[in-house]
Kinemage of the C-alpha trace (Angstrom):
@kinemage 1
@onewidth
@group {chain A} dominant
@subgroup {mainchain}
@vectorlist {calphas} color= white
{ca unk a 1} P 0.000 0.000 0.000
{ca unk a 2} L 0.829 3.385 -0.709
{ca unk a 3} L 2.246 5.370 2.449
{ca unk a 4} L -0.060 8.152 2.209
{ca unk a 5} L -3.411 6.122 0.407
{ca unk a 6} L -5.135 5.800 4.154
{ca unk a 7} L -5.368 9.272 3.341
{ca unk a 8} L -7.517 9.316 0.269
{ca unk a 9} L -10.772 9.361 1.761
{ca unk a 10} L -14.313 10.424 0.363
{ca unk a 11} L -17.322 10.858 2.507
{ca unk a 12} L -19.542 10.076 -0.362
{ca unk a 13} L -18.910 6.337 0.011
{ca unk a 14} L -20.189 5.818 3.593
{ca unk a 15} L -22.428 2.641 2.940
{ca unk a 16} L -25.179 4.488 3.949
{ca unk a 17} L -27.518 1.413 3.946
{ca unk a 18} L -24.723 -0.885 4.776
{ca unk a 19} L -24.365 -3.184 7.466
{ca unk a 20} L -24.128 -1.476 10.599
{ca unk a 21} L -20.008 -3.261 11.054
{ca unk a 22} L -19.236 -2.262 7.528
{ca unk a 23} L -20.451 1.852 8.900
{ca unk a 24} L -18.430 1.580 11.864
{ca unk a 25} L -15.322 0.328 9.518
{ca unk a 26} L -15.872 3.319 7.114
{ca unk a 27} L -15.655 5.605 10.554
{ca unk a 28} L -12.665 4.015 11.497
{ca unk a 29} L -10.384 5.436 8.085
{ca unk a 30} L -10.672 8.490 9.885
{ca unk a 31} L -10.060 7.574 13.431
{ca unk a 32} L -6.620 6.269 12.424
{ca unk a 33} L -5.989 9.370 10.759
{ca unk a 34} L -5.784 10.798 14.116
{ca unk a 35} L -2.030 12.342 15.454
{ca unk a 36} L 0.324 10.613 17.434
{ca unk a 37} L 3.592 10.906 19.079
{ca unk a 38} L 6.523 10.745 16.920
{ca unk a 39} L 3.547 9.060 14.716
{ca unk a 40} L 3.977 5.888 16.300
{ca unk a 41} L -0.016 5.167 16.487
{ca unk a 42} L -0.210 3.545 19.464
{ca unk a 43} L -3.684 2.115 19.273
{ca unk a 44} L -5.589 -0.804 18.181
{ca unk a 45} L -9.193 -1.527 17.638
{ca unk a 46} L -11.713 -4.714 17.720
{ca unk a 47} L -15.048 -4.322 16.178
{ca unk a 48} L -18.113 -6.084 16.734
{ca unk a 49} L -21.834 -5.773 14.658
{ca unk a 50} L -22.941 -2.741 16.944
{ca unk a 51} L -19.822 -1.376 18.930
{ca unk a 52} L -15.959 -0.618 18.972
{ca unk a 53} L -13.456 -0.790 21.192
{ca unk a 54} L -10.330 1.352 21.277
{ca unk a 55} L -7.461 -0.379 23.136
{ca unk a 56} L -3.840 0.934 23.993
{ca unk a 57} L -0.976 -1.352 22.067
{ca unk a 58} L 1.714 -1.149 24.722
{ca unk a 59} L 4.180 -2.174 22.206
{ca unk a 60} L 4.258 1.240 20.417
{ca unk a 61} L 5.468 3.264 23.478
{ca unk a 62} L 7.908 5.575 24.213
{ca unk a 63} L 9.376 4.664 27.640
{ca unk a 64} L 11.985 7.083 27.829
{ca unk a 65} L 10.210 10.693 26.495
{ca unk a 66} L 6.987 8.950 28.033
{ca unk a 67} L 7.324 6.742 30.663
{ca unk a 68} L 3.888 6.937 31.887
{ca unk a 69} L 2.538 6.699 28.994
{ca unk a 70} L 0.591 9.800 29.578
{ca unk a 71} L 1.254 11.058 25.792
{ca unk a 72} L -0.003 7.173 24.487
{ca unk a 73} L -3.331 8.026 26.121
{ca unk a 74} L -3.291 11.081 24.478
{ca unk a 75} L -2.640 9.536 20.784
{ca unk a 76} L -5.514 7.491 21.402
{ca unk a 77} L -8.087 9.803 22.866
{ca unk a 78} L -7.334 11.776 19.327
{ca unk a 79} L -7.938 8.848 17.812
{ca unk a 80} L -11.102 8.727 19.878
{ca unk a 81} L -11.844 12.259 18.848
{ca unk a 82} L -11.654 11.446 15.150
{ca unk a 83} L -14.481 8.424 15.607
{ca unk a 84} L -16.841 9.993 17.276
{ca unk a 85} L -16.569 13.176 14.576
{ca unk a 86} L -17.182 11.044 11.845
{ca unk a 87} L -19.995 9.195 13.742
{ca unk a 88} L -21.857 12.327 14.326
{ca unk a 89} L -21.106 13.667 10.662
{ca unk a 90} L -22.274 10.175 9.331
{ca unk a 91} L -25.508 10.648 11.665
{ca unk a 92} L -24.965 7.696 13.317
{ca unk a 93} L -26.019 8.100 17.392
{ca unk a 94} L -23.792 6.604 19.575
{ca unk a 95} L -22.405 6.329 23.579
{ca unk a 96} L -18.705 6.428 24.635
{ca unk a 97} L -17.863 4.372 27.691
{ca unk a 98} L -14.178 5.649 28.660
{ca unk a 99} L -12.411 2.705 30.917
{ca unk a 100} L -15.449 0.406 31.023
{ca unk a 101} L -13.529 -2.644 32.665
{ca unk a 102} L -11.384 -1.491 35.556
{ca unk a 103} L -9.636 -4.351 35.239
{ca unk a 104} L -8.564 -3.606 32.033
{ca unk a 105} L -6.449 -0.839 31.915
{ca unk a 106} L -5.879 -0.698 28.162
{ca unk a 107} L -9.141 -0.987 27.369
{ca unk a 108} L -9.690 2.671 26.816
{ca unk a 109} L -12.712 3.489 25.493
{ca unk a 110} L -16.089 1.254 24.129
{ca unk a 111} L -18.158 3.366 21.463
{ca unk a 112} L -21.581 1.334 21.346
{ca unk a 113} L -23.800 2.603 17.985
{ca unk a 114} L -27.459 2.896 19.128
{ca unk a 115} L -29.206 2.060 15.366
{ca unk a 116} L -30.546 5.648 16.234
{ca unk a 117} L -29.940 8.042 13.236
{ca unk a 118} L -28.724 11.844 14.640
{ca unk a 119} L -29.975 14.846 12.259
{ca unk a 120} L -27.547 16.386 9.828
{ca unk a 121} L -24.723 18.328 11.816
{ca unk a 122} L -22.709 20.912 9.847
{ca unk a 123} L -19.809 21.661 12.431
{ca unk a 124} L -19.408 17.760 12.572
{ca unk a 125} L -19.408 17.816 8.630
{ca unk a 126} L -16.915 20.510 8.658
{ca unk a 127} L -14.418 18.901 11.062
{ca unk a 128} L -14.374 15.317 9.133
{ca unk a 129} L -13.600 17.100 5.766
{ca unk a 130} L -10.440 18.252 7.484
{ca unk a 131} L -9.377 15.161 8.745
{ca unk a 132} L -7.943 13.995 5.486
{ca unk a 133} L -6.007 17.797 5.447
{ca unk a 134} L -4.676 17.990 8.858
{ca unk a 135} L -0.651 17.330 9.126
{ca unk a 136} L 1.883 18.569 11.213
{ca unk a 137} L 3.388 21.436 9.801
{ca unk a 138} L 6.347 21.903 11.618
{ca unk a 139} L 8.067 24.689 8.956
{ca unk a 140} L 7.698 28.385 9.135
{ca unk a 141} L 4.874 30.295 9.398
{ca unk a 142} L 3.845 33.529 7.354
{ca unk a 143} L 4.316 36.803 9.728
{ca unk a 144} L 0.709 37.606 9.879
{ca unk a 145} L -1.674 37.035 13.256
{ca unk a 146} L -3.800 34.254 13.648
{ca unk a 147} L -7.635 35.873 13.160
{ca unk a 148} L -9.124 35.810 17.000
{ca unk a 149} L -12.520 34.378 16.063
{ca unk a 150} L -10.396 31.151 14.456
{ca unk a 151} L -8.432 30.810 18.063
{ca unk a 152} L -11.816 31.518 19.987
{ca unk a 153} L -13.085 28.844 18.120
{ca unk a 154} L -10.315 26.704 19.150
{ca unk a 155} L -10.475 28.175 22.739
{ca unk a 156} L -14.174 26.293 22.516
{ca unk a 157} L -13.564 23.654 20.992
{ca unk a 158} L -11.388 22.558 23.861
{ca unk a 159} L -13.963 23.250 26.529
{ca unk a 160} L -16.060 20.982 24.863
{ca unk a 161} L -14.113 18.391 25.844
{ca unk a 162} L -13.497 19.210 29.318
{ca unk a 163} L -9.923 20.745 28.340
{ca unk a 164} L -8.736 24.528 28.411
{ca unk a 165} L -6.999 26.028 25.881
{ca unk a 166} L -4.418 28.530 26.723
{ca unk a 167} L -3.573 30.799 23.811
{ca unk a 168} L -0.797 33.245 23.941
{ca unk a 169} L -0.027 35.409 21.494
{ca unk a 170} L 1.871 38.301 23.002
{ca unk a 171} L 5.445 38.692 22.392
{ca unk a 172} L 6.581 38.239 25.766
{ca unk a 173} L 4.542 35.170 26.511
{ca unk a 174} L 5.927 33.476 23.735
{ca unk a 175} L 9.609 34.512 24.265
{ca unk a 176} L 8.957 33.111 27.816
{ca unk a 177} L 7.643 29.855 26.504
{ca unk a 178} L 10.482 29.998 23.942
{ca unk a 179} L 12.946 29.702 26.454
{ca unk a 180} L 11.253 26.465 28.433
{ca unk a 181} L 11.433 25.249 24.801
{ca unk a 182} L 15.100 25.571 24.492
{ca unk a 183} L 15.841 24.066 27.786
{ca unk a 184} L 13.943 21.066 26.624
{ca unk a 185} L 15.398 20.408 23.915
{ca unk a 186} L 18.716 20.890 25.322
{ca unk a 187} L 17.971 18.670 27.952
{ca unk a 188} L 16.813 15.945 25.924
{ca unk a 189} L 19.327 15.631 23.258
{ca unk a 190} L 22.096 15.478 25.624
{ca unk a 191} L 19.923 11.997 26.702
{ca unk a 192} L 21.588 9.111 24.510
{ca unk a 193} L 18.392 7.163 25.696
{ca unk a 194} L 16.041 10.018 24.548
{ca unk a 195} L 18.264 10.283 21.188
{ca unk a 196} L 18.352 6.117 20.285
{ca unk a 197} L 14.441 6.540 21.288
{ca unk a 198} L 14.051 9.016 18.356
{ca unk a 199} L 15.967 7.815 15.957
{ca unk a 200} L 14.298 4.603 16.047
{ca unk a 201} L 11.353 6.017 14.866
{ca unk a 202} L 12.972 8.200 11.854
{ca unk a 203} L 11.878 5.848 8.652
{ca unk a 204} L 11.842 6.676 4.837
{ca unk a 205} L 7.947 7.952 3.813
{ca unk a 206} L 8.359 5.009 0.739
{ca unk a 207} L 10.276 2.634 2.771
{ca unk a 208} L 8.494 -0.239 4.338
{ca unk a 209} L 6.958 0.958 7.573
{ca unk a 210} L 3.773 3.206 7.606
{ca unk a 211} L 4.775 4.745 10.738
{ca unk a 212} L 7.082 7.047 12.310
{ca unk a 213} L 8.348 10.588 11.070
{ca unk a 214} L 10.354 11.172 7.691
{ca unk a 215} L 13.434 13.288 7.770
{ca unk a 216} L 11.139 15.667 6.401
{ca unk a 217} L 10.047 16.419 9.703
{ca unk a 218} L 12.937 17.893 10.822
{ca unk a 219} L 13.614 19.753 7.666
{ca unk a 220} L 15.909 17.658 5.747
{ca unk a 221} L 14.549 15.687 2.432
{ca unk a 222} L 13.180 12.592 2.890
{ca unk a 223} L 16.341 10.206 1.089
{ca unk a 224} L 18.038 11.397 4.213
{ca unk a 225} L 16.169 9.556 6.577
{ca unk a 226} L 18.098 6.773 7.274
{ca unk a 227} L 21.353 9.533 8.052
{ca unk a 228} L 19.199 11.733 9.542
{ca unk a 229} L 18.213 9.079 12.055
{ca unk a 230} L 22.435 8.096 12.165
{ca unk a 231} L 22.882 11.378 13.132
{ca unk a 232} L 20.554 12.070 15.679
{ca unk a 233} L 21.220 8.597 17.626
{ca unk a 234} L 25.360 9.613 17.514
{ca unk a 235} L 25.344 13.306 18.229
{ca unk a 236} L 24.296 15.728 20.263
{ca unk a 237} L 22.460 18.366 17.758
{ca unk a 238} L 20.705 19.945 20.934
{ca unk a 239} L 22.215 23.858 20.324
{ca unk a 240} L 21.454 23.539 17.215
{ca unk a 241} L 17.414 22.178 17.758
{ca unk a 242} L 17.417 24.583 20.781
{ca unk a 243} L 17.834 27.506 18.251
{ca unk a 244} L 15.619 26.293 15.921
{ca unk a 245} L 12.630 25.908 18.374
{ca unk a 246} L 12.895 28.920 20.215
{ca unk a 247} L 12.780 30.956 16.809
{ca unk a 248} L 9.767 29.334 15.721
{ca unk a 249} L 8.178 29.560 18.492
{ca unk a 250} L 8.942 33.253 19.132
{ca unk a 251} L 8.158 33.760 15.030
{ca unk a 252} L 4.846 32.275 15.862
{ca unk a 253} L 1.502 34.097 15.496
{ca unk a 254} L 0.231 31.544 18.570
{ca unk a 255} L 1.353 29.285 21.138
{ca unk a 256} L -1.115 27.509 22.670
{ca unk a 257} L -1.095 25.408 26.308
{ca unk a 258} L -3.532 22.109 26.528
{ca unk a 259} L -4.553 22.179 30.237
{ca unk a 260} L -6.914 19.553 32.011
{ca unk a 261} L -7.907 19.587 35.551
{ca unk a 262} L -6.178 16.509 36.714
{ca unk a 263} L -3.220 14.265 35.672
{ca unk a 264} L -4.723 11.381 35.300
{ca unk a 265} L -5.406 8.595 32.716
{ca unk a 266} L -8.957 10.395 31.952
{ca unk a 267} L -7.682 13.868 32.148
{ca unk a 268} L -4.972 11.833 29.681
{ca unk a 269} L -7.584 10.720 26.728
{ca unk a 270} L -9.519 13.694 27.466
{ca unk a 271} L -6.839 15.706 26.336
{ca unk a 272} L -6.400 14.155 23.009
{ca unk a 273} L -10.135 14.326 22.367
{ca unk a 274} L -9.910 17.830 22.869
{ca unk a 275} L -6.755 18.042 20.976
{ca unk a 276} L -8.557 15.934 18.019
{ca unk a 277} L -11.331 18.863 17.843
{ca unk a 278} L -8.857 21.608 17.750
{ca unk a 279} L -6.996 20.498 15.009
{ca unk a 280} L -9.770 20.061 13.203
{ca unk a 281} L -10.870 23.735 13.656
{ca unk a 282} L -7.383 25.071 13.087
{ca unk a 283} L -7.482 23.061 9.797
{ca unk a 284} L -10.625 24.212 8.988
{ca unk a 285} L -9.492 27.881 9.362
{ca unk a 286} L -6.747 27.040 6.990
{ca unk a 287} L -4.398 27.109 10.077
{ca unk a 288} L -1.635 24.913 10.477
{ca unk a 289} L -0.025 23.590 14.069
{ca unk a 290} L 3.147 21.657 15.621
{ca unk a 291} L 3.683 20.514 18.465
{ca unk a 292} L 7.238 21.737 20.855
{ca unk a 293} L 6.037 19.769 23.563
{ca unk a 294} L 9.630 19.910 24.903
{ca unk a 295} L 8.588 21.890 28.211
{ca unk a 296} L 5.719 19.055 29.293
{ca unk a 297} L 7.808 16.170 28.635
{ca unk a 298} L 11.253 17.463 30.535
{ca unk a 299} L 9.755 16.858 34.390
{ca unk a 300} L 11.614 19.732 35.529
{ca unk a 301} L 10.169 22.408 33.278
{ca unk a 302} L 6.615 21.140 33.303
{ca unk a 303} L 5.721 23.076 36.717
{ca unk a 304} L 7.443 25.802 35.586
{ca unk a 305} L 5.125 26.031 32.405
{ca unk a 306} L 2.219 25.510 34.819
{ca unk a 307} L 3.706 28.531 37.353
{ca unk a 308} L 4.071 30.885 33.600
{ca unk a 309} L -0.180 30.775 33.058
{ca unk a 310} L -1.513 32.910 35.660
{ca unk a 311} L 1.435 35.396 34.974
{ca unk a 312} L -0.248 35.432 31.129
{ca unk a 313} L -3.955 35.675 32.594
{ca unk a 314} L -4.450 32.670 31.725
{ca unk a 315} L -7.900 31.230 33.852
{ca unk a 316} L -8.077 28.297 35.269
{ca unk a 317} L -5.709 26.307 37.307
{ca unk a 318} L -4.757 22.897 35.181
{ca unk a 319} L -2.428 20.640 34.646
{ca unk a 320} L -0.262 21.694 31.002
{ca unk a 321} L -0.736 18.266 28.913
{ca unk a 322} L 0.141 19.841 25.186
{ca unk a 323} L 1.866 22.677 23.728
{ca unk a 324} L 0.927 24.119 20.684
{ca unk a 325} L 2.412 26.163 17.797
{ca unk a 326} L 0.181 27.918 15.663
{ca unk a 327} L 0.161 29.955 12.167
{ca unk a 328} L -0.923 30.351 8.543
{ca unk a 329} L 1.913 27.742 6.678
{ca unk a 330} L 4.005 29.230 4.323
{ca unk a 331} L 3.839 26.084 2.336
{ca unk a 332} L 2.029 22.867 2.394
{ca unk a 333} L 3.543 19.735 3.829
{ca unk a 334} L 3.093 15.697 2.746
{ca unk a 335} L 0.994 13.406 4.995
{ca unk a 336} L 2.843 11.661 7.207
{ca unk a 337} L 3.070 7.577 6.712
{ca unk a 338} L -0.293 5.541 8.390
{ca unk a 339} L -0.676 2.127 8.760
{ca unk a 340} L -3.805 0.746 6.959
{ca unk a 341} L -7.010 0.152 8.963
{ca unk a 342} L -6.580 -3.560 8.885
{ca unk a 343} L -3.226 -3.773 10.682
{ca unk a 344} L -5.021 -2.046 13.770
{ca unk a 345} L -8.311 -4.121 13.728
{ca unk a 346} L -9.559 -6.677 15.380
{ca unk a 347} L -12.922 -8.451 14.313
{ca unk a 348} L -15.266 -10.408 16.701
């Protein structure tokens, strides 16, 4: 299969009057679609006539920029996100039971379709025609400001999902955040476990693995993947990413701050639900985002983030889970590599 053909999705061919399994299925295209940490899609799924469940696959983790597995749960509950958009956009009603079996830890979430039909929904229309255009676009972005009512939007669409959405746009708020950024990434490419971690997952777009990030991710072409990946395992390039970061991040129209209330598993897939929703509505305000997440995954740094909010007027006291960089792209970027539904299904 062609690396980016999960991609190539058309509503119009939603089997409509199709078995109920084969609707779920066509859902499911776009769940996978859904972001992931160093696009590692750390999720699998096993579907049944009238439900789905969304399960954590262990194997895919990141134990040394994630040992928690906090930003796994994350990946999924965007995958999560995804679903239930193209549910509601396919009318289909549904109920999502988050950790049904407390015994079962990786059993995330259970999304049960009723047979009900909901009534057309624009804004859930609007959101699943971007899931086929939302990438990471981690190059520059054009020197313009982000149009308010687009981050409001995005300020919403978090709340919807329990999350808050810090957005700071000021020069000195982002200069501040800059700097957390640098200290990051300083931090962790001095780690020859963080470094091996990464370069594991730097693969070819055309080689044989739909998963992980191209070299084109960090601004190199993609035939340099495999020395891109030699180089970041043997050398410490931290000054050099440090600089990088903090510019783009200071260049940026927006940063923006995930919070949740809690730290927990829930607050976890919460988060990426919420994060699923505002990517959507930054794509569908032809605005592009990136994540510099440097600041939440360093331990360190991550209550000093927290300590920056109220200094920015930032409401609300929660727990940072996602940082966000936000602007118009100066150019357009290739999907990133996905693994085709059926390698992350599971039929009963």
């Amino acid at each position: 299969m062609a690396y980016d053909e999960p991609w190539t999705l058309d509503a119009e061919d939603f089997p409509e009057e199709g078995p109920q399994r084969e609707q779920i299925r066509f859902a499911l295209r776009y769940a996978v679609l859904a972001p992931s940490g160093h696009n590692t899609q750390p999720w699998s799924l096993v579907l049944s006539d009238s439900f789905v469940e969304l399960r954590a696959d262990r194997e895919r983790a990141l134990p040394v920029v994630d040992p928690a597995g906090r930003e796994l749960l994350i990946s999924c509950g965007a995958a999560l996100g995804h679903l239930t958009v193209a549910l509601r956009a396919f009318h289909r009603a549904h109920i999502v039971e988050t950790f049904p079996d407390p015994r079962d830890p990786d059993l995330l979430a259970r999304v049960l379709l009723t047979g009900e039909k909901l009534l057309p929904d624009a804004e859930a229309r609007a959101l699943l025609d971007a899931i086929p255009r939302r990438h990471s676009n981690r190059s520059a972005y054009e020197d313009r400001p982000a149009e308010p009512r687009d981050l409001m939007a995005c300020v919403a669409a978090a709340e919807a999902e329990g999350a808050l959405l810090h957005v700071l746009t000021e020069p000195g708020e982002r200069d501040a955040v800059a700097a957390l950024i640098a200290e990051g990434d300083l931090a962790q490419m001095h780690d020859p476990a963080f470094r091996r971690e990464l370069a594991h997952w730097v693969k070819s777009r055309h080689g044989a693995d739909q998963d992980g990030l191209s070299a084109r991710a960090f601004g190199l072409p993609d035939a340099l993947s495999a020395v891109g990946a030699l180089v970041i395992r043997f050398t410490d390039q931290g000054d050099s990413v440090a600089a990088k970061d903090s510019r783009l991040a200071r260049d940026a129209p927006a940063l923006a701050v995930l919070t949740t209330p809690g730290d927990t598993p829930a607050d976890w897939l919460a988060a990426g639900r919420a994060l699923s929703r505002v990517l959507l509505t930054l794509t569908g305000a032809g605005l592009a985002a990136a994540f510099l997440n440097e600041p939440i995954e360093v331990p360190e740094l991550r209550p000093r983030l927290r300590d920056l909010l109220p200094r920015f007027n930032c409401t609300g006291d929660g727990v940072p889970q996602l940082l966000l960089r936000i602007g118009y792209p100066q150019q357009s970027v290739p999907a990133a590599a996905r693994r085709p539904l059926e390698d992350v299904l599971v039929e009963q």
